[in-house]
C-alpha positions in Angstrom: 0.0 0.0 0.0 3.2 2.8 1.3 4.5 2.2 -2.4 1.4 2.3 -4.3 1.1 5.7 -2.5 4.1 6.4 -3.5 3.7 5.6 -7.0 0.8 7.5 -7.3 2.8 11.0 -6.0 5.8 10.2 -8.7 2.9 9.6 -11.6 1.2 12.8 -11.0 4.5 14.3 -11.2 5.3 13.2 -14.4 1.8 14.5 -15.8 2.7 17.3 -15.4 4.3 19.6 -18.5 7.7 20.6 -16.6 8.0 17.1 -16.2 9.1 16.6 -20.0 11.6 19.6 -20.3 15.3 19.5 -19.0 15.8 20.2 -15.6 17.6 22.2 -13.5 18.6 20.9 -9.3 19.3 24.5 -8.8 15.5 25.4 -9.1 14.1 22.3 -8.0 15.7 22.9 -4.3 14.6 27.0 -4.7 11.9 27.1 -3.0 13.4 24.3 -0.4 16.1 26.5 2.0 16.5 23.7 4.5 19.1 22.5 1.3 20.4 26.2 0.7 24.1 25.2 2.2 23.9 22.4 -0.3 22.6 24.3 -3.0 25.6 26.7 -2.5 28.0 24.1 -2.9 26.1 22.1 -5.5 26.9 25.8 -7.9 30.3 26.5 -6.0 31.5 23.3 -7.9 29.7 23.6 -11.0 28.6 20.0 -10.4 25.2 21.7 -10.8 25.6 23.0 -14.1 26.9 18.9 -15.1 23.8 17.0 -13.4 21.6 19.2 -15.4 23.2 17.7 -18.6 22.0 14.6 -17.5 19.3 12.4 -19.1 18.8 11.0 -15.9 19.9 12.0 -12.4 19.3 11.3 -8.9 20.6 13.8 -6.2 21.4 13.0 -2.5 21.1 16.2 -0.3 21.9 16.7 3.1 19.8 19.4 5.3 21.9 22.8 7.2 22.3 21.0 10.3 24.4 18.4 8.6 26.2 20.5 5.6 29.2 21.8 7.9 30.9 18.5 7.6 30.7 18.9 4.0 31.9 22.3 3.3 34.8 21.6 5.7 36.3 19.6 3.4 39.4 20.7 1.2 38.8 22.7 -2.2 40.3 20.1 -3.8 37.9 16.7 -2.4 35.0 19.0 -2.2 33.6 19.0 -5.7 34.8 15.1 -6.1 32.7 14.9 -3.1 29.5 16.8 -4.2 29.8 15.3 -7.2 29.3 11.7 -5.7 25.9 12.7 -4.7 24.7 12.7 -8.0 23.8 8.9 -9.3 23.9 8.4 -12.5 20.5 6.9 -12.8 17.1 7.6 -11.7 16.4 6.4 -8.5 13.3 6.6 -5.9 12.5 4.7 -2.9 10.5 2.0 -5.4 13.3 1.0 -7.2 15.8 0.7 -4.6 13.2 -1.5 -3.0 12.6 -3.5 -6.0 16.4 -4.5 -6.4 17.1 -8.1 -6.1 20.3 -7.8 -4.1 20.4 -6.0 -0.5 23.7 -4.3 -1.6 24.8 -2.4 -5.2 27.5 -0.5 -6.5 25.8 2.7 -7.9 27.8 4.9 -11.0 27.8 9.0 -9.9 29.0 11.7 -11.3 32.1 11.7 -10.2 32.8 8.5 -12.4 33.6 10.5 -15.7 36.5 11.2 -13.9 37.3 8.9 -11.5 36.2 5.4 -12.0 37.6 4.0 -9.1 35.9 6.5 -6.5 32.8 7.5 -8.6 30.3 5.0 -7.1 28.5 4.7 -4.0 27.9 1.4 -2.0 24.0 1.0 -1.5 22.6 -1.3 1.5 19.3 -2.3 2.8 19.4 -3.2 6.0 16.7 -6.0 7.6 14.2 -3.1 8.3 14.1 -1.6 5.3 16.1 1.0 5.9 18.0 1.8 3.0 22.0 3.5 3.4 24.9 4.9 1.1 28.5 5.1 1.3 31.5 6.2 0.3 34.2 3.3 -1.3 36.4 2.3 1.4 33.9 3.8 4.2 31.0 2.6 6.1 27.2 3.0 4.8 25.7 5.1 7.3 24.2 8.3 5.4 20.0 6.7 5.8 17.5 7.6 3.1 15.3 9.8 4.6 12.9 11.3 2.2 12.1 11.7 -1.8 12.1 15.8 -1.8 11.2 16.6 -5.4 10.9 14.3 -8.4 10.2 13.8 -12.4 9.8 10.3 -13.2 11.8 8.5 -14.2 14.2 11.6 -15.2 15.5 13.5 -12.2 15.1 12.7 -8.1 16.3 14.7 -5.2 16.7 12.9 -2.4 17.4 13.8 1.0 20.2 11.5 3.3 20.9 11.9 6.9 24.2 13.4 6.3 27.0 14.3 3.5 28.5 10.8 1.9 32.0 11.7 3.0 35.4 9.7 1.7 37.5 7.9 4.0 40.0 10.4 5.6 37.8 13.3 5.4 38.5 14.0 9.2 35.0 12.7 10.6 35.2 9.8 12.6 34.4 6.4 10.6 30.5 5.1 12.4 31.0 1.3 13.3 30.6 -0.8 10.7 27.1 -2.1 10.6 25.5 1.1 12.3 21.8 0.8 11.6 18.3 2.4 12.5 17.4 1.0 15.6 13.9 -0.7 15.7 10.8 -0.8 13.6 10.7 -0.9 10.4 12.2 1.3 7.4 10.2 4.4 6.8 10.9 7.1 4.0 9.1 9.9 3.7 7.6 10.6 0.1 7.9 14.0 -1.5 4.4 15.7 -1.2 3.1 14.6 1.7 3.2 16.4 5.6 6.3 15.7 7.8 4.3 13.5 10.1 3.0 11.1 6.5 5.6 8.7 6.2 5.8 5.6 3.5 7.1 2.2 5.3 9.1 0.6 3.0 8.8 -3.3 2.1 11.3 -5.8 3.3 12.6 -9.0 1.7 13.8 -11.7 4.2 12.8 -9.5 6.9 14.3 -12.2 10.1 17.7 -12.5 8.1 20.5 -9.7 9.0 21.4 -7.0 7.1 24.6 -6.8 5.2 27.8 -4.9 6.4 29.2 -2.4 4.5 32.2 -4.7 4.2 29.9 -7.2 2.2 28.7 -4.4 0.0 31.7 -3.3 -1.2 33.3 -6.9 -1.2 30.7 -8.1 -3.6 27.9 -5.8 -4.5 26.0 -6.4 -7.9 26.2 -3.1 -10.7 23.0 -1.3 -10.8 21.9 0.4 -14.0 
């Protein structure tokens, strides 16, 4: 029923005229301050102006209270950084649910560049809960919400905080950090803060995979 719900949001969407022409992240997170730090550093680096040349995009964002750790970080990992927010695919909640493996390596921006570092390792953890990571660092930054979308062409997303690279001067979470309890929620774009979606499970009693797993042997998404 939560992803039917869903569905229905992310259809509506996509009936709608601006739906068809090229987008732009910049003024799909406008009206949205609660991302302006992002924003900022989405134009700083110009890795705006390259997910907009996209045919099809997904964007993680992170809200103010989280965006110091990112903007911290050295001119020169900053942009590689931002850039690895932006997947190279169109993602939503649905189809990271409708995966058949619990752990993916997912192409980002930053792989036109940087093969090695330009992916992000993707877990679902036994409650649904779905988490991204850096290569080489544990997934801990939880999908929280869908923010804006046109399917199946451009997502915005919002994580619980900036995917950071190993050495970025954060302390590494314990690998296998999880949301305690319950089961996965995510919050669909359109709806009040107190509407959330619970998100389907497969193999619900089994335990989630470590980050080690996923980036020991996750499957390529498309």
């Amino acid at each position: 029923m939560a992803s039917k719900i869903l569905l229905s949001l992310l259809v509506l969407a996509a009936a709608s005229p601006a739906a068809l022409a090229a987008f732009d992240v910049i003024q799909m997170l406008v009206d949205k301050p609660q991302y302006a730090g992002f924003s900022k550093v989405l134009e700083q680096t110009k890795v705006a102006g390259e997910a907009n040349q996209l045919k099809a995009a997904s964007l993680l964002v992170v809200p103010e209270k989280t965006v110091k750790s990112l903007v911290a970080l050295p001119a020169d990992k900053l942009r590689q950084t931002v850039a690895n927010h932006v997947l190279l695919s169109y993602f939503d909640p649905i189809k990271l649910d409708e995966m058949k493996t619990r752990t993916a390596l997912l192409p980002t921006l930053l792989s036109n560049t940087d093969k090695a570092l330009g992916v992000l390792n993707y877990s679902k953890a036994d409650d649904g809960q779905m988490y991204f990571g850096a290569p080489g660092a544990p997934c801990v930054a939880k999908l929280v919400k869908v923010v804006a979308a046109r399917p199946y062409t451009v997502s915005i997303m919002e994580i619980s905080e900036p995917i950071l690279p190993p050495g970025s001067g954060k302390p590494d979470a314990a690998p296998g950090r999880r949301g305690k309890g319950g089961k996965g929620k995510i919050k669909p774009a359109g709806l009040d803060e107190s509407s959330e979606v619970t998100g389907k499970t497969d193999d619900a009693a089994g335990k989630a995979e470590s980050p080690e797993s996923a980036a020991a042997a996750p499957s390529p998404a498309s």
